[in-house]
C-alpha positions, 0 to 999 in steps of 0.5 A, spaced: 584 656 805 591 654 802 595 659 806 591 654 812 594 648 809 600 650 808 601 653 815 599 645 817 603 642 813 610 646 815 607 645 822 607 639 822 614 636 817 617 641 822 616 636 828 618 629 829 612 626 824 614 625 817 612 629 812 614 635 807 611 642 805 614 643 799 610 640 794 604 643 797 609 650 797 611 649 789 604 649 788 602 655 791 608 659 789 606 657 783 599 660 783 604 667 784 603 667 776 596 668 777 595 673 782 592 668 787 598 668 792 604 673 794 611 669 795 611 674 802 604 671 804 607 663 803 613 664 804 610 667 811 606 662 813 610 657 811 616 660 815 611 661 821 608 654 821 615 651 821 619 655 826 612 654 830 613 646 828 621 646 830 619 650 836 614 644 839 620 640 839 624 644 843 618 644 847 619 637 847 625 636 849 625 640 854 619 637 858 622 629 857 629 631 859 627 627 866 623 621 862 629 619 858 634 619 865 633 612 866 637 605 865 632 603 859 634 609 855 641 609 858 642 618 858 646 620 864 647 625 867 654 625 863 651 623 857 647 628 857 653 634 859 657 631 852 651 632 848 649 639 851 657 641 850 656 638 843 649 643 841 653 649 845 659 649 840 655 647 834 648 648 836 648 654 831 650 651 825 646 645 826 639 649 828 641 653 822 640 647 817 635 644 821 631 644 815 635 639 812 630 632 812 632 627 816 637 630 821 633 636 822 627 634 827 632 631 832 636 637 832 631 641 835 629 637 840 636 636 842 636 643 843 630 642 847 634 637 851 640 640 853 637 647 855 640 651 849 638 658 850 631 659 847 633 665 843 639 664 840 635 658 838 629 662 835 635 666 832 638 661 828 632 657 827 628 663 824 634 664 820 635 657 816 628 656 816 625 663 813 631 662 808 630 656 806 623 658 804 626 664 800 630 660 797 625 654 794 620 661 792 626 663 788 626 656 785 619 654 784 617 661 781 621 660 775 616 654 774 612 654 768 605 654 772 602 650 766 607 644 768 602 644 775 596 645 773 596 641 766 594 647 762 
């Protein structure tokens, strides 16, 4: 049941709701120690359930493109033009470190938006999220597991 959760919860902080995994990740790497969970099978899910999240809001972008071209939003066709050169010269980096809070979540749907390639933006999207994951088992399997459970 926990690899289902954490799948929900990478899904979910993935797309344009508030929301993290990583505390609920932490735990889970920490039950490593005890054999319960491998650190490939949670840095799977999780990775899975956030690209799958970062991957909606593309899906996103995509199909409201012509709902924000109007005069109450304000996006032109010139608007939209800057922001697509903007993702071509720096979509790679900015999909790359969509993990980051805040900033990450719009980055992909403005790659949906501006009609980035959906490969390459699978590419760097699969990259910096499944590295983040990597990165954060790393750090939490060095935690002592009886900080987390109160043994």
């Amino acid at each position: 049941m926990g690899g289902l959760h954490l799948f929900y919860l990478s899904f979910l902080s993935a797309t344009l709701l508030p929301g993290g995994s990583e505390i609920y990740f932490v735990y889970l790497a920490s039950m490593d120690y005890y054999g319960q969970y491998s650190g490939l099978f949670i840095v799977a899910v999780a990775s899975a359930g956030n690209i799958l999240g970062g991957g909606f809001n593309y899906f996103l972008g995509r199909k409201f493109r012509q709902l924000l071209k109007n005069r109450f939003t304000g996006f032109s066709d010139a608007t939209l033009e800057k922001a697509r050169q903007r993702i071509d010269q720096y979509g790679g980096i900015a999909i790359f470190f969509s993990f980051l809070p805040v900033i990450g979540d719009p980055v992909t749907a403005a790659a949906g938006l501006v009609g980035y390639r959906f490969h390459k933006f699978v590419f760097f999207l699969a990259l910096g999220k499944t590295l983040r994951y990597v990165v954060l088992y790393v750090l939490a399997s060095g935690i002592n597991p009886q900080w987390i459970h109160g043994s």
